[in-house]
C-alpha positions as CSV (number, residue, x, y, z in Angstrom):
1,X,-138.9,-112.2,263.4
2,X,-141.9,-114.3,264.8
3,X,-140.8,-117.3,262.7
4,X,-137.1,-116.8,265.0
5,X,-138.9,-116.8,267.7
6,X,-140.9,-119.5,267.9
7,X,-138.2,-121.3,266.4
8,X,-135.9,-120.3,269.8
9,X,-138.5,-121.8,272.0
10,X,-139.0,-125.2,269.7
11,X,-135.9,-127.1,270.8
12,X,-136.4,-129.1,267.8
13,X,-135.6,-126.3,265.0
14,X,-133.0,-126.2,262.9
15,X,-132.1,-122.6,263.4
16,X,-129.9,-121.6,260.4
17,X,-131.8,-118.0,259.8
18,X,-131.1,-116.2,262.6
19,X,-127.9,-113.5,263.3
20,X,-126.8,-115.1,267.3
21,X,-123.3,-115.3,267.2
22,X,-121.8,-118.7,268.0
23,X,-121.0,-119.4,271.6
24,X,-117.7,-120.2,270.4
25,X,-116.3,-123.0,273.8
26,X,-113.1,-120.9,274.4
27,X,-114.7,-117.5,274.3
28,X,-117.3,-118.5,276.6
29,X,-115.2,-119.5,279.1
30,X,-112.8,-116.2,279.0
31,X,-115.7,-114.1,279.5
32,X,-116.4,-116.0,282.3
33,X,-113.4,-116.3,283.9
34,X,-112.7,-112.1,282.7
35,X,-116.1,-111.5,284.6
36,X,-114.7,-113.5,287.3
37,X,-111.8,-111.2,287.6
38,X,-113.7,-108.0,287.4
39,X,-116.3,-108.8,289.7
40,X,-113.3,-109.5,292.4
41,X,-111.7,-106.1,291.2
42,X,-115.2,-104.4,291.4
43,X,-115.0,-103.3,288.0
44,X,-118.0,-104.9,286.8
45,X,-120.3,-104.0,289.8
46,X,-118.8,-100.1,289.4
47,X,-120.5,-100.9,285.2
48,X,-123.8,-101.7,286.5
49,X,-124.0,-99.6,289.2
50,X,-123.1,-95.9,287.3
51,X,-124.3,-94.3,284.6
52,X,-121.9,-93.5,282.0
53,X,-122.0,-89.9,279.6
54,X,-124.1,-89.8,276.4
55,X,-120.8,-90.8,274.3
56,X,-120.1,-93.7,276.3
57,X,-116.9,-94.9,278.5
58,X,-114.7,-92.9,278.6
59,X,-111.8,-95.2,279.6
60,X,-113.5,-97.3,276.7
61,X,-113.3,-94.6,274.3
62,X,-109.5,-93.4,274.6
63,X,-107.8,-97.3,275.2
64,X,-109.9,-97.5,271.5
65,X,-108.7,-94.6,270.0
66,X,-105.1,-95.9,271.3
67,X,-105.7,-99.1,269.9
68,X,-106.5,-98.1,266.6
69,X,-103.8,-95.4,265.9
70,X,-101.2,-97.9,267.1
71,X,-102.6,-100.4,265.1
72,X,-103.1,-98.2,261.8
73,X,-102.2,-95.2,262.1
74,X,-105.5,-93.7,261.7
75,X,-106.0,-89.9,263.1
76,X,-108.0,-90.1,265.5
77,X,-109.3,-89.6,269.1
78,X,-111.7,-90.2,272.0
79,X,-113.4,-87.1,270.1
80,X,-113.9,-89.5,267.3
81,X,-115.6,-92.4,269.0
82,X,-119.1,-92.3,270.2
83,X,-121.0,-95.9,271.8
84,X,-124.6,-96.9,271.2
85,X,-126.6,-99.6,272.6
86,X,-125.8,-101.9,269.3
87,X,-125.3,-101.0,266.0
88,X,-129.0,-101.5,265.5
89,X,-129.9,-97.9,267.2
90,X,-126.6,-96.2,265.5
91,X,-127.9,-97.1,261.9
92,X,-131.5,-96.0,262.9
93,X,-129.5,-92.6,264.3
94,X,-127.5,-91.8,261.1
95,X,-129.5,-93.1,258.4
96,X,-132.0,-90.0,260.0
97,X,-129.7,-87.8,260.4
98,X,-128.2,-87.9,256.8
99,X,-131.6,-88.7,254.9
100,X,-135.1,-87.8,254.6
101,X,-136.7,-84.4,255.1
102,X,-134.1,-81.6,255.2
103,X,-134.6,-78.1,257.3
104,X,-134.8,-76.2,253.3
105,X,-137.5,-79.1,252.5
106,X,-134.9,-80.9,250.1
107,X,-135.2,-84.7,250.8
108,X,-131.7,-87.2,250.5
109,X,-131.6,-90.8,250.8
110,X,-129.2,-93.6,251.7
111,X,-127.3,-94.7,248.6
112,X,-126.6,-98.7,249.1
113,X,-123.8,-99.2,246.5
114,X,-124.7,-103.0,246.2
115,X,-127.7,-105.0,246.5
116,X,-128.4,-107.8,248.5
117,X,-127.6,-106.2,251.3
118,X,-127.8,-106.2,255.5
119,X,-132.0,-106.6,256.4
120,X,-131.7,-104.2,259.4
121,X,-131.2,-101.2,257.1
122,X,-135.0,-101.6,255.5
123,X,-137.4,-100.2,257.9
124,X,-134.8,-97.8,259.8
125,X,-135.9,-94.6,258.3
126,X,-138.7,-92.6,259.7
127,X,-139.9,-91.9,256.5
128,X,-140.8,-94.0,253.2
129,X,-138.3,-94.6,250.6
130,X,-135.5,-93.5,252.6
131,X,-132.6,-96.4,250.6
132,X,-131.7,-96.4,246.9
133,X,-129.6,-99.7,245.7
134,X,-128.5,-101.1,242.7
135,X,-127.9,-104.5,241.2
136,X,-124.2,-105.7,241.5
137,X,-122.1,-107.5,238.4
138,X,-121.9,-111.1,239.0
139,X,-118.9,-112.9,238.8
140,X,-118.7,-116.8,238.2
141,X,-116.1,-118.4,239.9
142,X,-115.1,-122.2,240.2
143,X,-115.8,-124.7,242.3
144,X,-119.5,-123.8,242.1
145,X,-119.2,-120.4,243.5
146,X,-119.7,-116.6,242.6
147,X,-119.1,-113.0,243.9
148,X,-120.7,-110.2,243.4
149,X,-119.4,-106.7,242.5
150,X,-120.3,-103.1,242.6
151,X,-121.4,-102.0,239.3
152,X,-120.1,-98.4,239.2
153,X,-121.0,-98.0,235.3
154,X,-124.7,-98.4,236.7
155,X,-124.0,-96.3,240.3
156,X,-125.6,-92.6,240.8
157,X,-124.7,-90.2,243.2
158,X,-126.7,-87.3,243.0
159,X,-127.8,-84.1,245.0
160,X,-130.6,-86.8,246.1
161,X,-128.2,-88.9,247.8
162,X,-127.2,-87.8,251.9
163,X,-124.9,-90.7,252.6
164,X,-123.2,-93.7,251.2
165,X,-123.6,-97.2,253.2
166,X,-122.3,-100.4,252.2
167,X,-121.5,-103.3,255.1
168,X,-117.7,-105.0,255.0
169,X,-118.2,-107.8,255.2
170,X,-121.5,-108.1,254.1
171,X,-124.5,-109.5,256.1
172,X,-126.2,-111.6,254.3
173,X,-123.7,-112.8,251.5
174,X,-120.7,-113.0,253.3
175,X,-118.9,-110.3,250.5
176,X,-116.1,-108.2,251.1
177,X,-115.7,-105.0,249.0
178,X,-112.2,-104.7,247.6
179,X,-109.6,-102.3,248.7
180,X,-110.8,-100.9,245.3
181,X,-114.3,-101.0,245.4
182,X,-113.8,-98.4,249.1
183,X,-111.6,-96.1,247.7
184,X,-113.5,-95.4,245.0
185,X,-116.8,-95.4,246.9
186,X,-114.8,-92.8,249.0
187,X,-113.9,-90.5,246.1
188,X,-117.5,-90.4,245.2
189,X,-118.5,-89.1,248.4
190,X,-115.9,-87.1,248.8
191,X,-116.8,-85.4,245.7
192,X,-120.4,-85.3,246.4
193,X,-119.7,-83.9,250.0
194,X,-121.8,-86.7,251.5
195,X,-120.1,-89.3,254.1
196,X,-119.2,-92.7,253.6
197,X,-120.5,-94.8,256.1
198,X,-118.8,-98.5,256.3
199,X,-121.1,-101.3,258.1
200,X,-117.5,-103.2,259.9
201,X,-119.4,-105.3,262.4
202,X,-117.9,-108.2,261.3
203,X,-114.6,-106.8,260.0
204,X,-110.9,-106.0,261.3
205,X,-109.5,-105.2,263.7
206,X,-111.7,-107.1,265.6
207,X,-114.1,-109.5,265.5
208,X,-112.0,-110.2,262.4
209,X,-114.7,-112.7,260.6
210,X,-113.2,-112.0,257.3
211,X,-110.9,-114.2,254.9
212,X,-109.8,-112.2,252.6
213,X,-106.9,-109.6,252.3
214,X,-107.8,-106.2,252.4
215,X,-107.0,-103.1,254.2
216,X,-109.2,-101.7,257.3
217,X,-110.5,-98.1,256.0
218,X,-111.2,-94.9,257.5
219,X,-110.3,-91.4,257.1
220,X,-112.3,-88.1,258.0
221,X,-115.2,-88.5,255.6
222,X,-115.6,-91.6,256.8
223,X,-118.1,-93.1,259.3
224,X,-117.0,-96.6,260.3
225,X,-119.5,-98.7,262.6
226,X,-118.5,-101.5,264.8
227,X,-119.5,-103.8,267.3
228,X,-119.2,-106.0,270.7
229,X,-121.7,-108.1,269.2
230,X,-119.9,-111.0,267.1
231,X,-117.0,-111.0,269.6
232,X,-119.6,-113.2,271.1
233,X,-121.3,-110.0,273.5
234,X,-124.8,-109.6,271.9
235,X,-126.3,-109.1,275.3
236,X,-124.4,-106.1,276.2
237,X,-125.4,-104.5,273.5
238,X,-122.5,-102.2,272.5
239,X,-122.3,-100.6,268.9
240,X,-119.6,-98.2,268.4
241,X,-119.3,-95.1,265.7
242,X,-115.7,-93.9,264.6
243,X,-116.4,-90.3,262.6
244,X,-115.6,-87.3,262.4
245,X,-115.8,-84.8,266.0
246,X,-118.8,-83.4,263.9
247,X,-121.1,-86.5,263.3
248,X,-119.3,-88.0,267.0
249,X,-120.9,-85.4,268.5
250,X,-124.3,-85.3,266.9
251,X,-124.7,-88.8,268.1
252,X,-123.8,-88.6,271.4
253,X,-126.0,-85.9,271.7
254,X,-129.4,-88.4,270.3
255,X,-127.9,-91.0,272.8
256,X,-128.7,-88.3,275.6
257,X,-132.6,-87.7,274.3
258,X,-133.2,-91.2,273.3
259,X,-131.1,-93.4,276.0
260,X,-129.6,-90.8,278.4
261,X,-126.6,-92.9,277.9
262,X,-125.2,-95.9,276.3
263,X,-124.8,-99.2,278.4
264,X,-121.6,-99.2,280.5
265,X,-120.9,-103.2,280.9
266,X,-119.9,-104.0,277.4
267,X,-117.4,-101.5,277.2
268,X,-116.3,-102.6,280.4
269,X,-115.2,-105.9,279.3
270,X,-113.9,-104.6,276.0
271,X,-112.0,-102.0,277.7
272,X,-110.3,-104.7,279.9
273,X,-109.6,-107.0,276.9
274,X,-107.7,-104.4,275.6
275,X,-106.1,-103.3,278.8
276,X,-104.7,-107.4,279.0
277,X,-103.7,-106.9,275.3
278,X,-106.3,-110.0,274.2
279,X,-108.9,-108.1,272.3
280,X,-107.2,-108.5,268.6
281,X,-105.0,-112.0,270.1
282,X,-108.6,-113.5,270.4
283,X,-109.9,-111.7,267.0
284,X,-107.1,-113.5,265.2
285,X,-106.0,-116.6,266.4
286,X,-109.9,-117.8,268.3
287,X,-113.1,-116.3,266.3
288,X,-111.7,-116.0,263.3
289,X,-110.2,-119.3,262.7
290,X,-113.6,-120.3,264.1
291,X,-115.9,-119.0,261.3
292,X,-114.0,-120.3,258.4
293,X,-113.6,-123.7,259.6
294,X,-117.4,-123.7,260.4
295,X,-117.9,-122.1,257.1
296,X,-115.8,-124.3,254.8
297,X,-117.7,-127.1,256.4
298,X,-120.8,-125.6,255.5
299,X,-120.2,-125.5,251.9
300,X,-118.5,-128.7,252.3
301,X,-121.9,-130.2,253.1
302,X,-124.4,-128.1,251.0
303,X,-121.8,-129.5,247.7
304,X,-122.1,-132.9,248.5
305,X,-125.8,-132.6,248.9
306,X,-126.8,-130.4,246.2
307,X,-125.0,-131.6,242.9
308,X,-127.4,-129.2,240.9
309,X,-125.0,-127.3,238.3
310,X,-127.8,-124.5,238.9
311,X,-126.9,-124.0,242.8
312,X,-124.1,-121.8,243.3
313,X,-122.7,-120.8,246.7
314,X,-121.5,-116.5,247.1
315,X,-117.4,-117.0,247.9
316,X,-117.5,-116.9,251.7
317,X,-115.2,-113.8,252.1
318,X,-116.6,-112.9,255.8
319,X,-119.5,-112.5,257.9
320,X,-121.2,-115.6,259.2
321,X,-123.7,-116.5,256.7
322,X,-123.7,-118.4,253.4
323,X,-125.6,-116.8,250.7
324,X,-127.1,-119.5,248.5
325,X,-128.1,-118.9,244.6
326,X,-130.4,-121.3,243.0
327,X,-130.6,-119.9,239.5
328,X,-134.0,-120.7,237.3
329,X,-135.9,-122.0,240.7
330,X,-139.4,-122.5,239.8
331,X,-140.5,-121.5,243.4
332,X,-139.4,-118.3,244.9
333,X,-137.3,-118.8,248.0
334,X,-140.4,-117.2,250.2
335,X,-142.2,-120.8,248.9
336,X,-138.6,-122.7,249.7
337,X,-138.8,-120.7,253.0
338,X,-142.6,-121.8,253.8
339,X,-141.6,-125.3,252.6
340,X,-138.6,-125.9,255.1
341,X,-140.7,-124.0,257.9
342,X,-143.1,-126.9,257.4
343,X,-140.2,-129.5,258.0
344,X,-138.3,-127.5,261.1
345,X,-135.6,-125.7,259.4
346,X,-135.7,-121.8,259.0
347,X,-133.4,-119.6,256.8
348,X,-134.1,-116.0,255.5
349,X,-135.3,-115.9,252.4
350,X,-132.9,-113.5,249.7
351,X,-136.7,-111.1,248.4
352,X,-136.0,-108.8,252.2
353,X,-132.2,-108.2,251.5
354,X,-133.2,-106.0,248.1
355,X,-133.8,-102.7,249.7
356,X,-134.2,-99.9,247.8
357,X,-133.4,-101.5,244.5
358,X,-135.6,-100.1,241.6
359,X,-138.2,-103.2,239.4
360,X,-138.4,-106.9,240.7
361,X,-135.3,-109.1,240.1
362,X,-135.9,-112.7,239.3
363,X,-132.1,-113.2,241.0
364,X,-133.8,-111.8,243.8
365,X,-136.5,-114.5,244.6
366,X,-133.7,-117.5,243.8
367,X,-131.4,-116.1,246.9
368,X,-131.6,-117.1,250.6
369,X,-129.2,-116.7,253.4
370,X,-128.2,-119.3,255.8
371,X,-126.4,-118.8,258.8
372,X,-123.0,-121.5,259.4
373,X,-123.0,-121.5,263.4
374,X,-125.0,-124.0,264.5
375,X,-123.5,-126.9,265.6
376,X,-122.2,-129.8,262.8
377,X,-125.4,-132.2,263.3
378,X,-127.7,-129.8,262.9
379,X,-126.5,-128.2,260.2
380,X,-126.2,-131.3,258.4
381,X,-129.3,-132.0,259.3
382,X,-130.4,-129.0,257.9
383,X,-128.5,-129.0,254.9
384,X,-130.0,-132.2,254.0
385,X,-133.5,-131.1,254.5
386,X,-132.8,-127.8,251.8
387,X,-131.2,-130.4,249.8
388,X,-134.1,-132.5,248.9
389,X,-136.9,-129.4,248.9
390,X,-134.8,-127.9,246.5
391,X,-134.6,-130.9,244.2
392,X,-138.4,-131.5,244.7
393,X,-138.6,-127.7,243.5
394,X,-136.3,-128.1,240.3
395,X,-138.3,-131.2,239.6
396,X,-141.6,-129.5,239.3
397,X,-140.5,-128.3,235.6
């Protein structure tokens, strides 16, 4: 995190490791002509001026709800829906709720059916060895690409486990887990009485950064976490939990002893999007066309550059990353990382997305993730610089 930040105040770094959102042209300028509209209406200054309650809007919350069974069918209501300020602080609220020390001294962890998967889960447990993952099959596709799946021949549930967790689409590999892979992840916590939590902050129905074909999920054993975030709203800080009344509840109440109350603005301006019927219009036909073209450019580029039968690229499914495999590298990525630091250009190296996974992995030190939304130059900049350290590396053999 200090390596992002230095790297936000050198105007000369290649940024390609950080999770910003892209300031996509056409979504910057509705916000500003929306915030335009509701500062004239004094919507907006009515958001910053009052306090909303400890589950959020309340407008927000049933124009959601609304939203959602229209658009799906699902069952649900306000009483579902609870707001956090980002999903940051709703993860660090259920992961403790669900896991670690129970009242009858019994301890549970977070079952992550897949590894790599999203950084942010690793140190949001208040105690130690709160996450338990397991390695994923690994499919080799054409065109220099693979995908990984979950190995459920491998996967244990257990009294041990409190929750399920898996992100859809997945931050950093840009995977989506098949209609398949949910429903049976859902059986298994169904039968193990334990929720199934679904990380959607990049999924449908909106911000809709995801390519593939697959069906939206939820049901009441599910706990489906979203966000304003990658609509292009980082600032206002909105995350928002769909669950059962039960865990609804338990949230709201944290938000009240933590936060007194989750920010208001964000689901201001989401509330209004939907009220002018352009929150899923934008979703679908602005950010998502977006992201893939800036992603099939991406691996456009790092092709060209990097003709190394060894480099393979994770199918970009979703998400906003690129998830890079360079099998049998003589360096780990934390050297590649320190390498391309040293010339200007920062990525994440794969060894932090491994939570919870049992032994070392040499897949996991030939991994890195590298964010697509930067602007063309730079990423072909960029691109060129991990090209050549990358051959240097395979060269030292």
């Amino acid at each position: 995190m200090d390596d992002l930040n230095d790297g936000l105040r050198n105007p000369d770094a290649i940024m390609l490791g950080g999770g910003n959102p892209a300031q996509i042209p056409a979504m910057v300028e509705y916000f500003n002509q929306l915030c335009v509209q509701m500062t004239a209406s004094g919507e907006l200054t009515a958001a910053l001026t009052n306090y909303d309650g400890p589950q959020g809007k309340n407008v927000f919350l049933h124009a959601l709800a609304q939203l959602l069974r229209t658009t799906y069918g699902w069952d649900i209501t306000a009483k579902n829906i609870v707001l956090t300020n980002g999903s940051q602080s709703a993860f660090f609220n259920l992961f403790n709720l669900l896991a670690g020390t129970y009242p009858d001294g019994s301890k549970k962890k977070i079952l992550l059916p897949l590894a790599p998967e999203y950084i942010g889960y690793s140190d949001s447990g208040l105690e130690p060895d709160m996450f338990v993952s397991f390695r994923p099959e690994i499919t080799l596709l054409d065109d220099g690409l693979f995908k990984y799946h979950v190995d459920f021949s491998q996967l244990v549930v257990d009294d041990s486990i409190g929750a399920i967790c898996a992100s859809r689409p997945t931050n950093p590999t840009g995977n989506v887990l098949t209609n398949e892979e949910i429903k049976h992840l859902d059986v298994l916590a169904r039968e193990h009485d334990i929720p199934l939590i679904i990380d959607n902050a990049y999924g449908m129905p909106f911000p809709d950064i995801i390519f593939e074909d697959v069906t939206p999920f939820w049901n009441d054993n599910t706990i489906l976490c979203m966000s304003l975030s990658k609509l292009g709203l980082p600032g206002v800080r909105c995350g928002i939990v769909i669950a059962s009344e039960e865990i609804a509840t338990a949230i709201a109440n944290m938000n009240g002893v933590l936060s007194l109350a989750p920010g208001s603005v964000g689901p201001a301006i989401a509330n209004k999007m939907i009220e002018n019927q352009d929150l899923l219009k934008l979703s679908e036909q602005t950010i998502k066309p977006f992201y893939l073209r800036k992603s099939q450019y991406a691996v456009e580029l790092l092709q060209d550059a990097i003709k190394d039968e060894r480099f393979r690229i994770h199918k970009p499914e979703g998400a906003m990353f690129l998830w890079l495999w360079f099998k049998d590298l003589p360096i780990t990525t934390m050297e590649l990382y320190q390498r391309l630091k040293a010339r200007g250009v920062l990525i994440v190296p794969g060894e932090y997305f491994f939570i919870g996974l049992d032994g070392d992995w040499s897949h996991a030190h030939e991994c890195l993730r590298m964010n697509y939304v930067q602007n063309d130059d730079d990423m072909k900049r960029g691109i060129a610089i991990i090209a050549e350290e990358v051959e240097k590396a395979y060269q030292q053999v």
